[in-house]
C-alpha positions in Angstrom: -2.7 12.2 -17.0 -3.1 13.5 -13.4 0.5 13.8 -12.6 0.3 16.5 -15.5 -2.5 18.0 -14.2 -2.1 21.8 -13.0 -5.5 22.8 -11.3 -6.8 20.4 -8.8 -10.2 20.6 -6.9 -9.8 24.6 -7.3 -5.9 24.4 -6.3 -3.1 25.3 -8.5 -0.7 22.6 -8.1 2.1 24.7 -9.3 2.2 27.1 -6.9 2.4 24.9 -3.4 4.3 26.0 -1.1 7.2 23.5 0.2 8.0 23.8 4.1 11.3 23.2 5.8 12.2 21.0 8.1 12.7 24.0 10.5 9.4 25.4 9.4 7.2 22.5 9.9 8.4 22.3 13.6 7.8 25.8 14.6 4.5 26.0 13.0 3.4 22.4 14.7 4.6 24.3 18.0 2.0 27.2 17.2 -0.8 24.5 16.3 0.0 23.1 19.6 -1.6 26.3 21.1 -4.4 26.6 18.7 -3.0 28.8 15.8 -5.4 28.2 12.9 -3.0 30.4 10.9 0.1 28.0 11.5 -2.4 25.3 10.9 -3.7 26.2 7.7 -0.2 27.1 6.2 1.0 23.7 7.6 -1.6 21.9 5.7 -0.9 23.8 2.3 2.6 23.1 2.4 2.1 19.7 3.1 -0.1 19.6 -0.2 2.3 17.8 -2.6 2.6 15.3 -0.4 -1.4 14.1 -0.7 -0.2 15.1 -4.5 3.2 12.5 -4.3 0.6 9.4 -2.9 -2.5 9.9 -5.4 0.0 9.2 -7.8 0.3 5.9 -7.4 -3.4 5.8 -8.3 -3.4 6.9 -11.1 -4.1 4.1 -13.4 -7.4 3.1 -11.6 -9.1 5.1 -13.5 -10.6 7.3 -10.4 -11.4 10.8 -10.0 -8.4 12.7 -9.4 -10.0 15.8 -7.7 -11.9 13.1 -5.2 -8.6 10.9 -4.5 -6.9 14.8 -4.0 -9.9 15.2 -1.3 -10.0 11.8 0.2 -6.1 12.2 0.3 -6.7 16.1 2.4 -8.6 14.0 4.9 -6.1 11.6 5.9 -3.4 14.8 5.7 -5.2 16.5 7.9 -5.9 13.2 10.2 -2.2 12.8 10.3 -1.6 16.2 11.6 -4.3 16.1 14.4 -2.5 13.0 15.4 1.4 13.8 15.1 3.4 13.8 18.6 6.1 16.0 17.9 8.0 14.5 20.5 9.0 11.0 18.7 11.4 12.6 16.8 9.7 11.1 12.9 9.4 13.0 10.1 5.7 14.4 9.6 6.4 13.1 6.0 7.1 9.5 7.6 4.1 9.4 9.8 1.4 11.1 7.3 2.2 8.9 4.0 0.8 5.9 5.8 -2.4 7.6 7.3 -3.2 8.9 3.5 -2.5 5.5 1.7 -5.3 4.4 4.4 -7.8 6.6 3.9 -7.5 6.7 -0.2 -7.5 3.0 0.1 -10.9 3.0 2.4 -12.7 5.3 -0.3 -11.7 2.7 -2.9 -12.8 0.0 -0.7 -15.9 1.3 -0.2 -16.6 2.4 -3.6 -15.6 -0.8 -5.5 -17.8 -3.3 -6.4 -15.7 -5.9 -5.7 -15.1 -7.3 -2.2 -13.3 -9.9 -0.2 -15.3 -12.4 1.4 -15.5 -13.1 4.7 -13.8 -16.2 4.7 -10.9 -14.9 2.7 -10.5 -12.0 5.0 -10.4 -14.5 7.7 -7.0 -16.5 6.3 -5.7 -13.1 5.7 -6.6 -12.0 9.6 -5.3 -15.2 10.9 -1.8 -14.7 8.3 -1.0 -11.7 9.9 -1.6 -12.7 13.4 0.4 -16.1 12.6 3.2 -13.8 11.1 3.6 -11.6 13.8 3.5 -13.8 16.4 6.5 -15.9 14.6 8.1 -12.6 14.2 8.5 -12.1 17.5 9.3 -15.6 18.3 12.3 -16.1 15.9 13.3 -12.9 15.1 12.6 -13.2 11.7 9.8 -13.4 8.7 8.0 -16.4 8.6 8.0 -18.4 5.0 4.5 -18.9 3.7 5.3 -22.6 3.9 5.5 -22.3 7.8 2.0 -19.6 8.0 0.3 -22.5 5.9 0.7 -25.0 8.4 0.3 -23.2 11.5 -3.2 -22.3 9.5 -3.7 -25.5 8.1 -4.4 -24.6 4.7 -2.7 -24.8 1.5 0.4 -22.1 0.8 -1.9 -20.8 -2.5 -4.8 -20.1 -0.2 -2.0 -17.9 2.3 -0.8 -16.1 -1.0 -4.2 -15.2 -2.4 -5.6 -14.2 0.8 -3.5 -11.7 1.9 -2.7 -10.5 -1.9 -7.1 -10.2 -1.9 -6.6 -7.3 0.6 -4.3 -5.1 -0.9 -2.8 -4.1 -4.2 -0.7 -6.2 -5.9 2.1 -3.5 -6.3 5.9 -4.3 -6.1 7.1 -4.1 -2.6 9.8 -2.0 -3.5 7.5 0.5 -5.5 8.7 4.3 -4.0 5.5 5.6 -2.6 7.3 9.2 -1.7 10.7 10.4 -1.9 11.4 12.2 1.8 14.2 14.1 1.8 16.7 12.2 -0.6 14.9 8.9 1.2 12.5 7.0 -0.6 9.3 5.5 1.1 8.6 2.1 0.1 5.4 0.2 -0.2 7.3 -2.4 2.3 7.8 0.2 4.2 4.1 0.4 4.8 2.0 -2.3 7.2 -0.7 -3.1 4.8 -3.9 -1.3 6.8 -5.8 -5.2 8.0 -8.9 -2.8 8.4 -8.8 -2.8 4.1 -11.6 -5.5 4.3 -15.1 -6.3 3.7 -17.4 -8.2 2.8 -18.8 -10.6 -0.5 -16.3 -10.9 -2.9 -15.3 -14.4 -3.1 -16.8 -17.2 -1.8 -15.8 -20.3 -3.2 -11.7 -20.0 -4.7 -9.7 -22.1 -6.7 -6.0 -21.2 -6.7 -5.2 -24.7 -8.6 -7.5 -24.2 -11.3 -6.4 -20.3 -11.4 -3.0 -21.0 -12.1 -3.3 -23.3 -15.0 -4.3 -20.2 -16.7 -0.6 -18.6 -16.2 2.1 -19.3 -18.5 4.4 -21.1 -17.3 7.1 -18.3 -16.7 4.3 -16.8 -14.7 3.9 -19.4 -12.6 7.5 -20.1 -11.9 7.3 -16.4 -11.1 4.9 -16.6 -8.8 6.4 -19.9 -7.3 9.9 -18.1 -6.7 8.0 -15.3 -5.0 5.9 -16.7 -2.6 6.3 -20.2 -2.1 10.0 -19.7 -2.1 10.6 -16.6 -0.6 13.0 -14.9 -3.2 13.0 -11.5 -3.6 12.1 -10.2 -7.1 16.1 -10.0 -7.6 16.8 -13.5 -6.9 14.0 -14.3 -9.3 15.6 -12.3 -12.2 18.9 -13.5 -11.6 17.4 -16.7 -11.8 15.2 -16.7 -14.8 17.6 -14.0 -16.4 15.2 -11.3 -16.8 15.3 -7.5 -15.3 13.7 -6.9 -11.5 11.4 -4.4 -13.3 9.7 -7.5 -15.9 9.6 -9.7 -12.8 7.7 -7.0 -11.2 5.7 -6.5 -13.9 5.0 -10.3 -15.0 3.8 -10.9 -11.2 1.1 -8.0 -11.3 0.1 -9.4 -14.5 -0.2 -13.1 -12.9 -1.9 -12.1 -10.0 -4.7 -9.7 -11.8 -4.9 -12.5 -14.4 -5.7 -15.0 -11.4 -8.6 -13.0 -9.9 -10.2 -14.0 -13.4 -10.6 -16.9 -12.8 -11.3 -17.1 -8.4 
């Protein structure tokens, strides 16, 4: 398994250095004026955390030496874009940037793709969303995105689910300091699109397939807007089978779309 692997792309994963706080801000000063060394040490102490994100990849089946690469580039893209001055963790700002750029390499080297007119719902979604966001202060239902769309709440759920991974939102991503980093935590990156995937879907017929615990699942979770908490307490299961019953559902869906 890669989280047991020692040697990666030539670097022994055992041996990484870990900054300090302290550390990482006097050698960010240096880079400022063009130290290469500072830079270079800055990046291999910064190591585990491309190490921390591939993690969660790990059961794609992917190359762990090029997610490890792909991962360095959006490291090292965080860094050449950190303001020191906004007072964030580095941690905070780069997990982001490398969840974006693993998930472009797997975007562009999967043969499946979203279609155009699935990417559009999922556009408009997030537009709709914000923009109720900052109207009312608070997160929209996909009841009320449906209608301002004017298309069905199913078509809402699979369109935006079509343009990420269908992870628990409370998955820990990276654990900064004591504080976790959750996928929720993370805008989904609306640039995760292409195109020809889908053209034609069929939520309705889709989720006859499910059982019916799935679908009451999946009815709790998006159509309702319970948290996967609620929909234990509810159905008297654990958060972590609700979690794991609504990956199922939704990977079982795209069967059949």
């Amino acid at each position: 398994m890669m989280i047991n692997k020692v040697e990666i792309c030539g670097v022994n994963t055992s041996k990484l250095p870990v900054l300090k706080e302290k550390e990482m801000k006097a050698l960010l000063l240096k880079m400022k004026d063009g130290d290469e060394e500072s830079r270079e040490k800055f990046i291999k102490g910064n190591l585990r955390l491309v190490l921390s994100v591939i993690q969660r990849f790990n059961n794609r089946g992917e190359n762990v030496d090029d997610l490890f690469q792909v991962g360095c580039i959006g490291l090292i893209k965080a860094i050449d874009n950190f303001d020191l001055s906004q007072n964030v963790k580095f941690s905070t700002y780069a997990v982001p940037m490398i969840i974006g750029e693993i998930r472009r390499y797997l975007r562009d080297n999967n043969s499946i793709r979203v279609s155009r007119s699935l990417r559009d719902i999922a556009y408009k979604a997030l537009q709709v969303r914000d923009r109720l966001v900052n109207k009312d202060n608070k997160e929209p239902t996909v009841s009320q995105i449906a209608k301002e769309l004017q298309v069905s709440r199913e078509e809402v759920v699979f369109a935006l689910d079509a343009i990420q991974d269908p992870v628990s939102l409370f998955e820990p991503i990276y654990h900064d300091g004591g504080d976790a980093i959750y996928v929720m935590d993370q805008i989904s990156d609306n640039k995760n699109l292409d195109d020809s995937w889908l053209e034609n879907i069929s939520i309705k017929e889709a989720m006859k397939k499910l059982s019916d615990r799935e679908k009451l699942i999946l009815n709790l979770r998006f159509f309702d807007g319970r948290t996967q908490m609620e929909v234990a307490d509810e159905i008297g299961i654990s958060q972590a089978q609700v979690s794991r019953l609504e990956k199922t559902a939704l990977k079982h869906m795209r069967k059949y779309v």
